[in-house]
Backbone as CSV, one residue per row, in Angstrom:
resi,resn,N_x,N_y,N_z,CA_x,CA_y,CA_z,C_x,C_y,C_z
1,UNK,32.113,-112.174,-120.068,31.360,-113.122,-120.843,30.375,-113.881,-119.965
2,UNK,31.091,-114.325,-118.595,30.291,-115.158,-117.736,28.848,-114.173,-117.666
3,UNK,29.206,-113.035,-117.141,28.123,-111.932,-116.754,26.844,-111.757,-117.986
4,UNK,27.407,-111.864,-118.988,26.335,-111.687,-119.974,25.876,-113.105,-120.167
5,UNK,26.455,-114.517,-120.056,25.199,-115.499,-120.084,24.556,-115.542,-119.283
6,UNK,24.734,-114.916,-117.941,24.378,-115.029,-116.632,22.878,-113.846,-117.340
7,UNK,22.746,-112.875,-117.705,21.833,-111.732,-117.894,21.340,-112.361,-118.966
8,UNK,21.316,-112.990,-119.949,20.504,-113.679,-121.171,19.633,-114.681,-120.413
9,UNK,20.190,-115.585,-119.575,19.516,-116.842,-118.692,18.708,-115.780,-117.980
10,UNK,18.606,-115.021,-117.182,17.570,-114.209,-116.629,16.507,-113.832,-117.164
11,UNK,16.909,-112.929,-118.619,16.083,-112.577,-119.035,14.841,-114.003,-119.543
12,UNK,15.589,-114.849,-119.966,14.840,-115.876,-120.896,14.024,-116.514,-119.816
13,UNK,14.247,-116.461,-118.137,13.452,-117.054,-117.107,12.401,-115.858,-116.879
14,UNK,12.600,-114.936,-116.941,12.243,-113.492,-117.006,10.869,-113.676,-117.597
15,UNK,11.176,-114.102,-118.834,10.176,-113.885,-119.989,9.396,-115.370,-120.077
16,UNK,10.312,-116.331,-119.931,9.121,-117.198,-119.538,7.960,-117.526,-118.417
17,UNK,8.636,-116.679,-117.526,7.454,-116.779,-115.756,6.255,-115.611,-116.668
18,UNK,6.882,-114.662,-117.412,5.775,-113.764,-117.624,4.705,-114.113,-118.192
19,UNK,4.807,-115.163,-119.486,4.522,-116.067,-120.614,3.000,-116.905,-119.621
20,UNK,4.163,-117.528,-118.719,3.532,-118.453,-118.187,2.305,-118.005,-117.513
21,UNK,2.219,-116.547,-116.222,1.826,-116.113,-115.409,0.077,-115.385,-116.769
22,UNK,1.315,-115.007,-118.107,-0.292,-114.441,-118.686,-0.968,-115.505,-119.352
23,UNK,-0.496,-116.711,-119.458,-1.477,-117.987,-119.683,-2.159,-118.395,-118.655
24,UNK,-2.084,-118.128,-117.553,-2.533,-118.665,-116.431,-3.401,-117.716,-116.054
25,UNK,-3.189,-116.363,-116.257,-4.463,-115.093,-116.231,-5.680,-115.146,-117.381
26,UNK,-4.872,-115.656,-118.781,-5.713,-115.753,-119.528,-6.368,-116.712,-119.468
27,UNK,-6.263,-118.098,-118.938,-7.093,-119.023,-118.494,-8.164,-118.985,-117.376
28,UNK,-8.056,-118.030,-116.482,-9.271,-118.137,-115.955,-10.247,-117.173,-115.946
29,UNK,-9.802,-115.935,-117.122,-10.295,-115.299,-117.561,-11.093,-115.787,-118.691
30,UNK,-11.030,-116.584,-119.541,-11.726,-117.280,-120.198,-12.125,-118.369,-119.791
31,UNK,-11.863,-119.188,-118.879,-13.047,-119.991,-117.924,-14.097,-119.422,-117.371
32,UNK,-13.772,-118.013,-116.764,-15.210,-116.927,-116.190,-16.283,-116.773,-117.519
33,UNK,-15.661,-116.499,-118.228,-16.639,-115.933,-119.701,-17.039,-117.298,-120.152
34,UNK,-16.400,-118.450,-120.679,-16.785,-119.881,-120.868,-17.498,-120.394,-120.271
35,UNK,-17.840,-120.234,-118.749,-18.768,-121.255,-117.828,-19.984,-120.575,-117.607
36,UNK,-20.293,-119.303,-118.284,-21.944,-119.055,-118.058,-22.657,-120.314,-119.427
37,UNK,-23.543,-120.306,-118.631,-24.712,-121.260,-119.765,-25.467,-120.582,-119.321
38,UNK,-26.648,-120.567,-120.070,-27.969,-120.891,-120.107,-28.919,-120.954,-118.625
39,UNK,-29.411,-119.686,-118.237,-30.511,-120.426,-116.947,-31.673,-121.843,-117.452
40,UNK,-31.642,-122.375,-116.676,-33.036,-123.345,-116.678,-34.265,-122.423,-116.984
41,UNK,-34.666,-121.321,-115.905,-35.512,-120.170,-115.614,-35.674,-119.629,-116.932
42,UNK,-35.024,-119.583,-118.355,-34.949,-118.924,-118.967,-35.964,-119.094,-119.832
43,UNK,-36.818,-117.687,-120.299,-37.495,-118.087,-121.318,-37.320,-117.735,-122.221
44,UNK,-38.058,-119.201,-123.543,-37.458,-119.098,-124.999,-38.605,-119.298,-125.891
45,UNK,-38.277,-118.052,-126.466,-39.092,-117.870,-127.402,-38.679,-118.231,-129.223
46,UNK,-39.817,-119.338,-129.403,-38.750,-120.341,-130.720,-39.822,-119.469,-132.242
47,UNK,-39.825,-119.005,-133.364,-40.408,-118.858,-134.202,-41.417,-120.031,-134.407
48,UNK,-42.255,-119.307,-135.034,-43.110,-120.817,-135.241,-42.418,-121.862,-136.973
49,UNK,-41.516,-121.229,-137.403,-40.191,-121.831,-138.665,-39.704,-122.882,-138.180
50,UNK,-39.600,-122.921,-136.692,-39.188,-124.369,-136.086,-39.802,-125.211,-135.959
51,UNK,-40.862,-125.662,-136.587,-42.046,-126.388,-136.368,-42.203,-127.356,-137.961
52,UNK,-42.204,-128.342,-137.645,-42.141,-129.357,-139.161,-43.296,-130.009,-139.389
53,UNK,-43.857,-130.038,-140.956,-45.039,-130.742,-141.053,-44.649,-132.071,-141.081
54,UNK,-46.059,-132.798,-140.440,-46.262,-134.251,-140.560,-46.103,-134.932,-141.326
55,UNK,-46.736,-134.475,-142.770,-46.921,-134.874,-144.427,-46.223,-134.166,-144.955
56,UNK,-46.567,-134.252,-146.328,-45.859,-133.116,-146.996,-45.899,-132.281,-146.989
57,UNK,-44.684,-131.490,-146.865,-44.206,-129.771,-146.640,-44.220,-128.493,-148.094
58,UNK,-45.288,-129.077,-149.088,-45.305,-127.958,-150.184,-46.618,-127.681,-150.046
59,UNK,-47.379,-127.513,-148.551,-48.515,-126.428,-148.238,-48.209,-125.644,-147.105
60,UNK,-47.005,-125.658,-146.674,-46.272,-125.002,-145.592,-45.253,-124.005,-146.062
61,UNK,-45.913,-122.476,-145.917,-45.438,-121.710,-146.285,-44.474,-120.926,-145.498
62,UNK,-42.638,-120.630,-145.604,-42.088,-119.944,-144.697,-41.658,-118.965,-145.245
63,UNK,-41.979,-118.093,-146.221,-41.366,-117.046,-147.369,-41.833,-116.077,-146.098
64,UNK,-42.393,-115.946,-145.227,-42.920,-114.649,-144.298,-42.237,-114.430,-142.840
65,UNK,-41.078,-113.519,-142.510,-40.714,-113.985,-141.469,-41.294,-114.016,-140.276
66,UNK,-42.712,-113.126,-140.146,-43.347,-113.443,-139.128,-43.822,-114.613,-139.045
67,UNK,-44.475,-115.706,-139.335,-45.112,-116.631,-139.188,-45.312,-117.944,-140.011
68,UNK,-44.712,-119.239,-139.609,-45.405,-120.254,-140.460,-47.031,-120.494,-141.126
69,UNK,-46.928,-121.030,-142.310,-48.512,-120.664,-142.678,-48.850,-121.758,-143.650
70,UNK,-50.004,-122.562,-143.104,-50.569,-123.880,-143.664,-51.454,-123.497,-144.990
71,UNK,-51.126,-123.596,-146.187,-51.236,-122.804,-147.344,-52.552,-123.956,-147.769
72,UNK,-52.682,-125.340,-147.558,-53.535,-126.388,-148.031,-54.482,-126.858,-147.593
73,UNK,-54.382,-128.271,-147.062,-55.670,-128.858,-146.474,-55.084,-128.745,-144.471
74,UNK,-56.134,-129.527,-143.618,-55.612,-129.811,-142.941,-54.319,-130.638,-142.066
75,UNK,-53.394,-130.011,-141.770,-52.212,-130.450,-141.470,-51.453,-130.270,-140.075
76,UNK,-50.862,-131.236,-139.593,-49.953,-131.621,-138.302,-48.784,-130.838,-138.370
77,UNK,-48.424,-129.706,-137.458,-47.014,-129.554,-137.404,-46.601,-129.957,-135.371
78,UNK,-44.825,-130.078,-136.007,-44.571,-130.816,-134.702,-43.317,-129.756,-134.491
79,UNK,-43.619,-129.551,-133.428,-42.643,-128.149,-132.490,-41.943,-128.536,-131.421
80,UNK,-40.270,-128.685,-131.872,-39.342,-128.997,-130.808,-39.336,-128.475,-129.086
81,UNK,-39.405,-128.775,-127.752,-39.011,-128.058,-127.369,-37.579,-128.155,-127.000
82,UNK,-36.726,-127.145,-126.446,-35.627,-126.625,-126.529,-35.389,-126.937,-124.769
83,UNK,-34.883,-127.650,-123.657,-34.784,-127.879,-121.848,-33.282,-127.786,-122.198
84,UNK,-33.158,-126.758,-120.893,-31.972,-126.223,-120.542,-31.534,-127.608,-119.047
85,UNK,-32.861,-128.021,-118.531,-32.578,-128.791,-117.469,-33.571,-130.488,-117.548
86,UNK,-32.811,-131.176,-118.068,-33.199,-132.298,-118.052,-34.499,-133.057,-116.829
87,UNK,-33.630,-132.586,-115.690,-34.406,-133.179,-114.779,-35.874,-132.436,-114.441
88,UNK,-35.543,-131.121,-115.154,-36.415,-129.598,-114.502,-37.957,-130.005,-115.265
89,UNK,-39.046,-129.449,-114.441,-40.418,-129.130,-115.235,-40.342,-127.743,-116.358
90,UNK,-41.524,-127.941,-116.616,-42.280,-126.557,-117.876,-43.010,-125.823,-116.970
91,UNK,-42.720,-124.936,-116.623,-43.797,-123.728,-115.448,-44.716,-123.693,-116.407
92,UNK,-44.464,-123.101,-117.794,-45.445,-122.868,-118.978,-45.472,-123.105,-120.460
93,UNK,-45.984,-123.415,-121.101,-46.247,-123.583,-122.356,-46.937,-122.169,-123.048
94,UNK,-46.530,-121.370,-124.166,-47.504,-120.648,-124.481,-47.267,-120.718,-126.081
95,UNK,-48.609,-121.012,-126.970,-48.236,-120.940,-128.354,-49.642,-119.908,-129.269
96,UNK,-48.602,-118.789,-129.737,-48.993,-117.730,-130.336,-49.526,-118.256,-131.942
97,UNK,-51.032,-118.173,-132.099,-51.656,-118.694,-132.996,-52.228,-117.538,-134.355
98,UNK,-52.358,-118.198,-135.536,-53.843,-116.959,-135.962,-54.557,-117.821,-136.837
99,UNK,-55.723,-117.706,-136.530,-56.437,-118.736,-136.477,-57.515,-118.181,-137.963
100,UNK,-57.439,-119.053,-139.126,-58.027,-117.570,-139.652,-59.569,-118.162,-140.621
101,UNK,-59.641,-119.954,-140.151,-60.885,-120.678,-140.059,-62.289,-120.577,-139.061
102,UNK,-61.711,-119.420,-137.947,-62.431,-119.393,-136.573,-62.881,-120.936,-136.181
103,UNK,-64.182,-121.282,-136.073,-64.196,-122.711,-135.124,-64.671,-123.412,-136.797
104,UNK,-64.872,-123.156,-137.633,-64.993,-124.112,-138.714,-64.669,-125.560,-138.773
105,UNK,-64.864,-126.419,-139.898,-65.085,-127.549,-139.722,-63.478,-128.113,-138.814
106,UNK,-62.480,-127.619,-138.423,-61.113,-127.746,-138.076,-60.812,-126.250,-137.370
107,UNK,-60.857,-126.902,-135.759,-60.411,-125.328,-135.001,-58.954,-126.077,-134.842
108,UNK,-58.458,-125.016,-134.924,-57.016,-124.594,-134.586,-56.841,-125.460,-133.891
109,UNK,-55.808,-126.775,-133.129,-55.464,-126.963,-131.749,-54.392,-127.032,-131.726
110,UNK,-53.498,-127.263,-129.875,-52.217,-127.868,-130.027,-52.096,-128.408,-129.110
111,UNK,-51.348,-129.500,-128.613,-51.109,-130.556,-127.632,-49.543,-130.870,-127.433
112,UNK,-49.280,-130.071,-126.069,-48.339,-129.957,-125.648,-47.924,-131.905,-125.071
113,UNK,-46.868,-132.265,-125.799,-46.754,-133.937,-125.187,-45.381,-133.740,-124.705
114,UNK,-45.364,-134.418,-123.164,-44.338,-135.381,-122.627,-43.970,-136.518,-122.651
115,UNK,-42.844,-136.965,-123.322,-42.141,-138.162,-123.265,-41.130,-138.517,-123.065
116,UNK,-41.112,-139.843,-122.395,-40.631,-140.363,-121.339,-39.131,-140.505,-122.197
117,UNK,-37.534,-140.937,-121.450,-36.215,-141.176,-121.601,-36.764,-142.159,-123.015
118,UNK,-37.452,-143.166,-122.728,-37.214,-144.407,-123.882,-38.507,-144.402,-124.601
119,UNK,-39.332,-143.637,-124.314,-40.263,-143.140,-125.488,-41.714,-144.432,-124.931
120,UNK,-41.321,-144.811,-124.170,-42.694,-145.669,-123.972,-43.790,-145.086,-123.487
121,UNK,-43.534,-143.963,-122.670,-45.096,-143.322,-122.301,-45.015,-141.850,-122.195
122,UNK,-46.037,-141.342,-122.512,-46.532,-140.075,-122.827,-47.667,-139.500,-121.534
123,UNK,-47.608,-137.876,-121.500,-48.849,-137.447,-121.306,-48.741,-136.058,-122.166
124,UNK,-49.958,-135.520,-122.162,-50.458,-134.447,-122.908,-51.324,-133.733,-122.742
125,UNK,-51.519,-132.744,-123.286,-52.501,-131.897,-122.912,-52.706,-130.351,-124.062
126,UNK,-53.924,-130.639,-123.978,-54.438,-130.359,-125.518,-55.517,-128.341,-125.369
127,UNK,-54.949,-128.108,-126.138,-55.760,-126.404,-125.355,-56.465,-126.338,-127.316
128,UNK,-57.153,-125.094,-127.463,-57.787,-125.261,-129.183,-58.463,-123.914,-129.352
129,UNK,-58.553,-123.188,-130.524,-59.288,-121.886,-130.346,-60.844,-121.868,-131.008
130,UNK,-61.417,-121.007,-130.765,-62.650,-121.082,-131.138,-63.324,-119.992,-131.824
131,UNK,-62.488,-119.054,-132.052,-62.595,-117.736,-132.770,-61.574,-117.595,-133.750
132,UNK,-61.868,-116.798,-135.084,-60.865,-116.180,-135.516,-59.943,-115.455,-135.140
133,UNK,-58.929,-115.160,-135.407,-57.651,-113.834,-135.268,-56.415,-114.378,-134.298
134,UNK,-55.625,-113.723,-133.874,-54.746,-113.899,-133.616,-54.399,-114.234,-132.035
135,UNK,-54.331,-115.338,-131.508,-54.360,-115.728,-129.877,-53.399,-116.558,-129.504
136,UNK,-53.396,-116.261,-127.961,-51.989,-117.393,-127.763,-53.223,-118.782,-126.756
137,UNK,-52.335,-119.947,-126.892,-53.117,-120.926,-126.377,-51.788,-120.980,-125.069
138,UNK,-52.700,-120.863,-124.482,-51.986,-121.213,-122.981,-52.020,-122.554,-122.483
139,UNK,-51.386,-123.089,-121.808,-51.129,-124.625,-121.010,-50.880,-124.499,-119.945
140,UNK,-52.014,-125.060,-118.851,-51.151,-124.524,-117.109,-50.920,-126.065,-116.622
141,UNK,-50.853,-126.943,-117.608,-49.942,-128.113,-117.132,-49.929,-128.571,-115.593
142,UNK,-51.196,-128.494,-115.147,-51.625,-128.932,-113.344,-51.690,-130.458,-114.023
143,UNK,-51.298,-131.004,-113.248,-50.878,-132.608,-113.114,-50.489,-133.262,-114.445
144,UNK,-49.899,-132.809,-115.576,-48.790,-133.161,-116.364,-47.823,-133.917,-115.309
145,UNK,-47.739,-134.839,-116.399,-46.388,-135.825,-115.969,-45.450,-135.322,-116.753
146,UNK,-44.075,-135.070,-116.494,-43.217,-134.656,-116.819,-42.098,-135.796,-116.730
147,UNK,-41.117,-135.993,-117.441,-40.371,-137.022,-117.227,-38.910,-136.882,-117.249
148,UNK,-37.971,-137.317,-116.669,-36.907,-136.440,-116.199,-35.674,-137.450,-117.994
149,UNK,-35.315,-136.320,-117.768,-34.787,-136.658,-119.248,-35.411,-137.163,-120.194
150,UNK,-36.987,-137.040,-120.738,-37.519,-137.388,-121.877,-37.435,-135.732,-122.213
151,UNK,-38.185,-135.842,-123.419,-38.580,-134.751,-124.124,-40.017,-134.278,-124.184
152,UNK,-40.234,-132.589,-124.450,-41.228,-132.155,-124.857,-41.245,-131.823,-126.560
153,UNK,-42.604,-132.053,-127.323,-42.846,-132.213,-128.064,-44.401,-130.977,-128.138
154,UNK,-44.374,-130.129,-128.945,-46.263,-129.087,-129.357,-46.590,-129.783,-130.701
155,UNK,-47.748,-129.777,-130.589,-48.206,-130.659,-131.850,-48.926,-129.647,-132.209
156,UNK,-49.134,-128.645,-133.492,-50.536,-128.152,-133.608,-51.218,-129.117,-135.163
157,UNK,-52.571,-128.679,-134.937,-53.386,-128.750,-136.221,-53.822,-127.855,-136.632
158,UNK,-53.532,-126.975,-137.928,-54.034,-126.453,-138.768,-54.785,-126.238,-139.839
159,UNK,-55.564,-125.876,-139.800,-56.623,-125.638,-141.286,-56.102,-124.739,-142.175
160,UNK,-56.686,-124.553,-143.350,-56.101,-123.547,-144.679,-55.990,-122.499,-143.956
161,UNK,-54.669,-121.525,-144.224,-54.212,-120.256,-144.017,-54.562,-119.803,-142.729
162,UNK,-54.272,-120.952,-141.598,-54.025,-120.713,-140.291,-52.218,-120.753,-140.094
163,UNK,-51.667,-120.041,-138.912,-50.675,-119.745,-139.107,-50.180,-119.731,-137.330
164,UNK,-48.596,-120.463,-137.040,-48.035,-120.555,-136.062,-47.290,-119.208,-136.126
165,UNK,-47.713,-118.032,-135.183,-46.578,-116.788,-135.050,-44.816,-117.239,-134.462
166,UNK,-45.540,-118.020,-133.213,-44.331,-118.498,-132.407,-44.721,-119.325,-131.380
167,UNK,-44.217,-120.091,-129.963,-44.291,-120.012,-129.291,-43.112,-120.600,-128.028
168,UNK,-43.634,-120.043,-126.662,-42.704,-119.495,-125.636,-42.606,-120.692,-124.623
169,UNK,-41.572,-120.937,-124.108,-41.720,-122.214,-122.768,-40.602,-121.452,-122.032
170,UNK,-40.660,-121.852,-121.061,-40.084,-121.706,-119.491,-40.250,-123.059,-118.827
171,UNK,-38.703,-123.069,-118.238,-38.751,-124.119,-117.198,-38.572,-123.537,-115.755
172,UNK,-38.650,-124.247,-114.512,-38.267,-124.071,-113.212,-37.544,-124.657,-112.800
């Protein structure tokens, strides 16, 4: 009798070191897979669907999945950006346009803005097209102030049945 509680107590230490040993495998096996994030370096490319009008939103058309599309008069949309690194800069700004007023009385623009942790100061910088069809507006952001934990903000302006495809940022 002694012998067999003696072999039940084994087994049950048996089976709990095993228990224990595959919680402890499975934990840092899912800490390896859990602790990738996100590079800073990474670039992200946002639809232009992420982008909200200023005014009212029943001349802002998203029934198309390629592209947001300003169906009315002239109108403000405002485009989140997305920082993987608070403290980090924007290497680039790029926003994929189609422009379909060419330079008419309202060219296309957009104005990439930085702002500051508490929102008191800004800089910006403003790029605009001058032709019809489909272009990306580039930003090379040489002496942008950047502000370490504020936010970036793309502003475009659109005229009738001009249209945001998307656009791309990268940090360093």
């Amino acid at each position: 009798m002694k012998h067999e509680k003696q072999r039940k107590r084994h087994a049950r230490i048996l089976a709990g070191l095993t228990a224990c040993s595959l919680l402890v495998v499975g934990g840092i096996a899912i800490h390896d897979l859990g602790s990738r994030t996100a590079m800073a370096a990474d670039n992200k490319v946002i639809s232009g669907h992420a982008c909200e009008p200023e005014g009212d939103d029943w001349f802002t058309d998203r029934s198309d999945p390629r592209y947001l599309e300003n169906t009315g008069g002239v109108q403000s949309y405002m485009c989140p950006v997305v920082r993987d690194d608070t403290t980090g800069e924007l290497d680039f700004v790029r926003v994929r346009v189609d422009n379909n007023t060419g330079s008419g009385p309202t060219p296309l623009s957009c104005i990439v803005h930085s702002v500051s942790v508490g929102g008191g100061s800004q800089d910006m910088e403003m790029e605009s097209t001058t032709t019809a069809g489909v272009q990306t507006l580039e930003f090379d952001l040489n002496g942008f102030t950047e502000y370490d934990n504020g936010h970036y903000v793309i502003e475009c302006v659109l005229g009738p049945y001009d249209r945001i495809l998307s656009y791309r940022t990268a940090e360093d």
